[in-house]
C-alpha positions in Angstrom: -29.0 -6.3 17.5 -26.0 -5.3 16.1 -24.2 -2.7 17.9 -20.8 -0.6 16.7 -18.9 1.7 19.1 -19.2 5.6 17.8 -17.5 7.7 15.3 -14.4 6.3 13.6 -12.6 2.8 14.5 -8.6 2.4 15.2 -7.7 -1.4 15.5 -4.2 -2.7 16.6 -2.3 -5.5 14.0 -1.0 -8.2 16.7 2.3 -9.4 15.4 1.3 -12.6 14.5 -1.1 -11.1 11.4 1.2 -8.7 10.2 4.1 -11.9 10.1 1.6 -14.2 8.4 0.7 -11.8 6.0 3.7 -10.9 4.9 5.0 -14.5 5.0 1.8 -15.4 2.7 1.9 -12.9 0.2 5.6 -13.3 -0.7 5.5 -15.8 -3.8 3.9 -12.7 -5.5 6.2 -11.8 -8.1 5.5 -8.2 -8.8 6.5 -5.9 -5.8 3.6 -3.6 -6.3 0.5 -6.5 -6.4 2.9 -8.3 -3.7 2.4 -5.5 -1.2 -1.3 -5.2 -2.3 -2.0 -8.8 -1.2 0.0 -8.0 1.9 -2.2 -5.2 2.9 -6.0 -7.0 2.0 -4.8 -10.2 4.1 -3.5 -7.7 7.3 -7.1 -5.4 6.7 -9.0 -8.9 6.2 -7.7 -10.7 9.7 -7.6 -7.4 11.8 -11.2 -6.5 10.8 -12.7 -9.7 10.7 -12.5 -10.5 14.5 -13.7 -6.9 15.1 -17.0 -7.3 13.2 -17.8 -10.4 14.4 -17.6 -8.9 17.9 -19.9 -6.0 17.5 -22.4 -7.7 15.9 -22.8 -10.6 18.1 -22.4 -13.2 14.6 -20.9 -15.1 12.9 -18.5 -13.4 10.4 -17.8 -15.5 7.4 -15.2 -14.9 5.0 -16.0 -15.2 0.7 -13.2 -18.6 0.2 -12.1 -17.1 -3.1 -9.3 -15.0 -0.9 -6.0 -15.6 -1.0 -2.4 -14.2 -2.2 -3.3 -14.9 -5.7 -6.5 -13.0 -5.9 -5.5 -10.0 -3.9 -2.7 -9.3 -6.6 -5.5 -8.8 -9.2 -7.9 -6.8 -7.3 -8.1 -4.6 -4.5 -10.6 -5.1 -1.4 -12.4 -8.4 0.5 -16.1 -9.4 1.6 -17.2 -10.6 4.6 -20.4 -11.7 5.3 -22.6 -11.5 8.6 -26.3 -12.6 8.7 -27.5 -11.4 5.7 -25.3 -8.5 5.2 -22.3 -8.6 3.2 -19.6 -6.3 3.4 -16.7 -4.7 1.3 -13.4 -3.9 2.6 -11.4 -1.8 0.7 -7.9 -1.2 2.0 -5.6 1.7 1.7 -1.9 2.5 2.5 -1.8 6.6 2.7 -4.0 8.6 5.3 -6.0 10.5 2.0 -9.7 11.0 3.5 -10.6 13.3 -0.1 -12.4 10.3 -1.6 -12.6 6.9 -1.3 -12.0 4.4 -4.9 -13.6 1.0 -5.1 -12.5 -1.2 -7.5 -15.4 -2.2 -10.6 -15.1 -5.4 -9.8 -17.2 -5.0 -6.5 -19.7 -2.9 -8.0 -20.6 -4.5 -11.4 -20.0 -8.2 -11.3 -23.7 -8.8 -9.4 -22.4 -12.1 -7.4 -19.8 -9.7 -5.8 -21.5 -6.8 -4.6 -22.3 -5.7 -1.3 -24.1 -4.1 1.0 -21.9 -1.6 2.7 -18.0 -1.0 1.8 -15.6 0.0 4.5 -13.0 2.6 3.9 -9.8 1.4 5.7 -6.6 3.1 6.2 -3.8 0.3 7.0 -0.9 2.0 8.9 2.1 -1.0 8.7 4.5 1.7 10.4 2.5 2.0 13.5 0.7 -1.2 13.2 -3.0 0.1 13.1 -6.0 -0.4 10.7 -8.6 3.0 10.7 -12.0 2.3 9.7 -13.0 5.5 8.8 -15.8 6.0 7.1 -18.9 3.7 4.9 -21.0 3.7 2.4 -23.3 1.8 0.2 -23.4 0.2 -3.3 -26.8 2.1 -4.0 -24.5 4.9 -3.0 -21.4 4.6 -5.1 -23.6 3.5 -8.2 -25.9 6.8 -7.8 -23.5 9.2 -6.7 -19.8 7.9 -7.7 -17.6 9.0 -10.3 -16.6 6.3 -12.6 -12.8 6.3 -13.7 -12.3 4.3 -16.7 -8.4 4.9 -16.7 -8.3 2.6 -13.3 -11.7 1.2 -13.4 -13.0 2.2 -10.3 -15.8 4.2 -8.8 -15.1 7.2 -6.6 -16.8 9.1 -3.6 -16.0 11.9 -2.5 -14.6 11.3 1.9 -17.0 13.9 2.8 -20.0 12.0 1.4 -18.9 8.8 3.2 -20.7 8.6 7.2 -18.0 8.2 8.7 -19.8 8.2 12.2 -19.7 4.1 12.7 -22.8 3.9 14.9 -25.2 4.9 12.0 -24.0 2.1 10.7 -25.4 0.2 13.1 -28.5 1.4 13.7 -29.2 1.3 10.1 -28.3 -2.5 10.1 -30.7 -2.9 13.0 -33.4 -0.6 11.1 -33.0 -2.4 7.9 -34.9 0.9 6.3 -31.6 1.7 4.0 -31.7 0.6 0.0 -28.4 -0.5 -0.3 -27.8 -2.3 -3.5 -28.4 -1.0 -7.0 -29.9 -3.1 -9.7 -27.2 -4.2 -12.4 -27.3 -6.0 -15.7 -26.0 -9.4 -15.5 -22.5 -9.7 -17.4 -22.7 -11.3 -20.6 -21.7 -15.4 -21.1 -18.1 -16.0 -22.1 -17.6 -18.8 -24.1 -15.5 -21.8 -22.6 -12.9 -21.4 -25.4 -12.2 -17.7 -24.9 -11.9 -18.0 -21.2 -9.3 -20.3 -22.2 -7.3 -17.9 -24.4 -7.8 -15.0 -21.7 -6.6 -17.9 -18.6 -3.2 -18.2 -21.0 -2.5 -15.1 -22.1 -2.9 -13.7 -18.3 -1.0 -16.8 -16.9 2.6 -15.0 -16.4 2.5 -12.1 -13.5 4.5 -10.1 -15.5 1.6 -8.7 -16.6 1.3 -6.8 -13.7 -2.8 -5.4 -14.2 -4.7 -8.2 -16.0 -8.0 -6.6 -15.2 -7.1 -3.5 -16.9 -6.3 -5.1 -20.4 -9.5 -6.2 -21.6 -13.0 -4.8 -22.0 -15.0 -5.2 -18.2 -17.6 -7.2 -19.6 -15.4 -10.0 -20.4 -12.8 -9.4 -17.4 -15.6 -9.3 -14.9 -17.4 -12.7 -16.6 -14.1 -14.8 -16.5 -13.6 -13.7 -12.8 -17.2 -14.5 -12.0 -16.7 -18.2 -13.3 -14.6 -19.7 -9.6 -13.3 -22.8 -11.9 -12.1 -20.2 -14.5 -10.5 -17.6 -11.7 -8.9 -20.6 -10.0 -7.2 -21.6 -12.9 -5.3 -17.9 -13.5 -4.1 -18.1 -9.9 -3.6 -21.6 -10.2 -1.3 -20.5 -13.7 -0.4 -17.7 -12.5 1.9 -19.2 -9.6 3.0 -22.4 -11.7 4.9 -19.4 -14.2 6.3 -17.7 -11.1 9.9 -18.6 -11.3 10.1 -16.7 -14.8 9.6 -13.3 -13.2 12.2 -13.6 -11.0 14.7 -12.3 -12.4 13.0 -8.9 -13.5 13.4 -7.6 -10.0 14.6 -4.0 -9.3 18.3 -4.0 -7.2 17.1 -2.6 -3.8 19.0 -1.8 -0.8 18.7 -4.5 2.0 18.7 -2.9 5.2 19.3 -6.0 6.8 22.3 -6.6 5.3 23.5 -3.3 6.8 22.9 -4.7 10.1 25.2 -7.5 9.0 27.8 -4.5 8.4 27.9 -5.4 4.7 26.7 -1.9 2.3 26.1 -1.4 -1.2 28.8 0.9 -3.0 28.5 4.7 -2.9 27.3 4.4 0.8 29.5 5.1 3.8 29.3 5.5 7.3 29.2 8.8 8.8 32.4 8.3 10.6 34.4 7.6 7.9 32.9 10.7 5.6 33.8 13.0 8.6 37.4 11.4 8.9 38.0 12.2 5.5 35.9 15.7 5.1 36.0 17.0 8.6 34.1 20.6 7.5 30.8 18.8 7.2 30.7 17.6 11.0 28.3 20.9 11.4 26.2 19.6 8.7 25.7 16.4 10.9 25.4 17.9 14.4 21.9 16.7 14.9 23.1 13.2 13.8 26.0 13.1 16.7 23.3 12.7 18.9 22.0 9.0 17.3 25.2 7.5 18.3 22.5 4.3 18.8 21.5 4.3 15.0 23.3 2.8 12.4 24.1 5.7 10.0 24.9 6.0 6.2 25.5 8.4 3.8 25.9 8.4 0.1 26.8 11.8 -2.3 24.3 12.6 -4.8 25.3 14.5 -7.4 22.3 15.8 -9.2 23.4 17.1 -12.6 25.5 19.8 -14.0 25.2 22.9 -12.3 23.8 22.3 -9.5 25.7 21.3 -6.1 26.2 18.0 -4.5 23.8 17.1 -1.9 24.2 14.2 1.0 21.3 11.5 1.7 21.9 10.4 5.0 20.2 6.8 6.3 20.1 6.5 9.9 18.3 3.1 11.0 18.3 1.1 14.2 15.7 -2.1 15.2 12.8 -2.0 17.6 11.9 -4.2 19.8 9.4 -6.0 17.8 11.8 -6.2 15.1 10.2 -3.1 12.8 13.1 -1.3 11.2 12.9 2.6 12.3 14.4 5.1 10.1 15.4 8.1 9.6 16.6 10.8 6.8 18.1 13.5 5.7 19.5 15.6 2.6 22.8 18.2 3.8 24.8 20.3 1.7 28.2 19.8 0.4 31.0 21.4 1.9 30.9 25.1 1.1 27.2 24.9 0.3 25.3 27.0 3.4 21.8 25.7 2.2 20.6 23.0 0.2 19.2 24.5 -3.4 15.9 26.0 -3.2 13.2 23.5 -4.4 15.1 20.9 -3.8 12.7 17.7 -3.0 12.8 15.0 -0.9 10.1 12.4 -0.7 9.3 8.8 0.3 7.5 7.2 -2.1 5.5 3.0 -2.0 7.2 0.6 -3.8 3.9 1.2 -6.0 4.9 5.1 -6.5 2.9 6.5 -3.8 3.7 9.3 -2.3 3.7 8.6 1.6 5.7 11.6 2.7 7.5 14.9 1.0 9.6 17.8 1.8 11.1 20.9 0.2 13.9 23.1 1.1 13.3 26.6 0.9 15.7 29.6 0.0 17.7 29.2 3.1 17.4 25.4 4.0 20.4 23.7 5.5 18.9 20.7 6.2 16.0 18.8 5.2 14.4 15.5 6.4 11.6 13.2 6.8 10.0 12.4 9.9 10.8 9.3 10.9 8.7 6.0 10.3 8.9 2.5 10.8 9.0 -0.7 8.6 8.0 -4.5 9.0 10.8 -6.6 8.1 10.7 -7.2 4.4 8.6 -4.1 3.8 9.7 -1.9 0.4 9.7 1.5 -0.5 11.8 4.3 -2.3 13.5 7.5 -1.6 13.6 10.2 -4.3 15.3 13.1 -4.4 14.5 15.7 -7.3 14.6 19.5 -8.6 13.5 20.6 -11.3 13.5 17.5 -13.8 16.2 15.6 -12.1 15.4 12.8 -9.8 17.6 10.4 -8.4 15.8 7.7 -6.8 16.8 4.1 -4.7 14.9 1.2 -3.4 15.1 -0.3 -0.1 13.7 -4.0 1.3 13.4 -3.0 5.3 
């Protein structure tokens, strides 16, 4: 019998999966696929042992996983008896709806039975299971978004009480698969033509390019899908230079800082009226603390970003910022945003100052070593963004 404990699920990463991971997906060129193949292997390992505990079996693992084919679609299966499930990883805490990928619903030798939503939090080092559903399910009642290809359920239609899911495993009474046409043949030739023109990562979203029928049939083929990743990594080296500059927060460690940025100490020395701006920041003597001057455009005042970092114990970078106002500026202008962003673009936290703000800042979170992400600070249509590498 196959039993799951109630309601929703909240696993711990142990180190040595999130370190693997990370260390695995790294020849991925592209940040934003990179990170993607970071999160499915760290969802994948964390989960897998879990399943195979509640249920009693064996939990096998579909061998067409690795680095390579998590940078061209989202999500995982794992099988257990008979059953084989989907699991879909997220970054952000959104429970509004949950997207699966097409991939996992129309190409028939990839469906599943049931498709776990799961949140991966790398700050905190936790994986929520939070909710299920069915393919029957996400055919029936899903919306299908042909700008991303993917089907969508609303959260609130997901059961996101875990021990249904078991019982219904152990009732078997569910319909959970939806008949679907088989994909048409792809001739040997074309799959040729498709494996070269997708060889170089640069193109970032292969899957997105051509029609589904034909995407989904060349992934179907393993010999054909083994020879993109297979291509795909041989052309590596050519991407490398298309990197963004980012901030290396372990090179502040190392005392050595990008230009514009100082420490706090010296801004202070030389503009002593702003030491009110920073009083909460006097009491982080621990932290490694800099700030750079953001001038936002004409006519509007100069704002400070303020970085303050230190390292953990299990060597997660934590950090911390703000925005201030210039000397002679009482609050920061109203609207004023500031927000931390994926490397991907996702917003993962926001704030905005209001008429009398003096201060704003987000709450603090934590980063595995080699994690990336951006900070943005906007009004109106100004922005003024940088990238960091934790």
């Amino acid at each position: 019998m196959l039993i799951f404990d109630p309601s929703t699920v909240w696993l711990e990463i142990p180190q040595a999966i999130q370190t693997e991971s990370w260390q695995q997906s790294q020849p991925i060129a592209i940040p934003g696929n990179r990170w993607q193949a970071y999160l499915n292997q760290v969802c994948l390992h964390t989960v897998l042992p879990w399943l195979q505990e509640k249920t009693g079996e064996i939990a096998k693992v579909d061998p067409i996983y690795n680095s390579q084919f998590w940078e061209l679609v989202n999500g995982s299966a794992v099988v257990v008896g008979d059953i084989r499930f989907i699991l879909i990883p997220i970054e952000a805490m959104d429970q509004s709806e949950f997207r699966v990928p097409q991939e996992w619903i129309d190409i028939p030798s990839w469906v599943g039975d049931y498709y776990l939503a799961v949140e991966v939090d790398a700050d905190e080092q936790e994986i929520h299971v939070w909710g299920y559903t069915t393919h029957h399910q996400l055919k029936l009642q899903g919306s299908y978004d042909a700008s991303d290809r993917t089907y969508s359920l609303d959260g609130n239609d997901l059961i996101q009480d875990l021990s249904v899911l078991g019982v219904m495993l152990h009732l078997e009474t569910e319909a959970t698969r939806s008949e679907i046409a088989p994909l048409a043949t792809l001739a040997p030739e074309q799959a040729e033509v498709y494996i070269k023109q997708f060889s170089h990562p640069a193109i970032a979203l292969p899957r997105l390019v051509l029609p589904f029928t034909e995407w989904g049939a060349l992934l179907e083929q393993t010999h054909w899908r083994q020879q993109l990743f297979e291509q795909r990594q041989i052309n590596l080296p050519l991407t490398q230079t298309f990197a963004p500059a980012q901030i290396k927060l372990g090179e502040w460690l190392q005392n050595v800082f990008e230009s514009g940025w100082q420490s706090l100490e010296e801004l202070l020395t030389v503009e002593p009226n702003l030491a009110f701006s920073f009083r909460q920041a006097d009491s982080l003597e621990d932290w490694l603390r800099r700030v750079k001057r953001i001038q936002l455009g004409k006519g509007l005042p100069t704002v400070l970003l303020l970085v303050m970092l230190k390292t953990e114990p299990d060597q997660r970078r934590n950090i911390w910022v703000q925005l201030v106002p210039w000397i002679g500026e009482p609050y920061l202008p109203s609207n004023l945003q500031l927000t931390l962003l994926s490397i991907e673009g996702e917003t993962l936290q926001s704030v905005q100052a209001s008429d009398q703000s003096n201060y704003i800042q987000l709450r603090r979170f934590k980063c595995p070593l080699g994690r990336q992400f951006r900070l943005q600070v906007a009004i109106a249509d100004i922005t003024f963004s940088e990238e960091f590498v934790a």
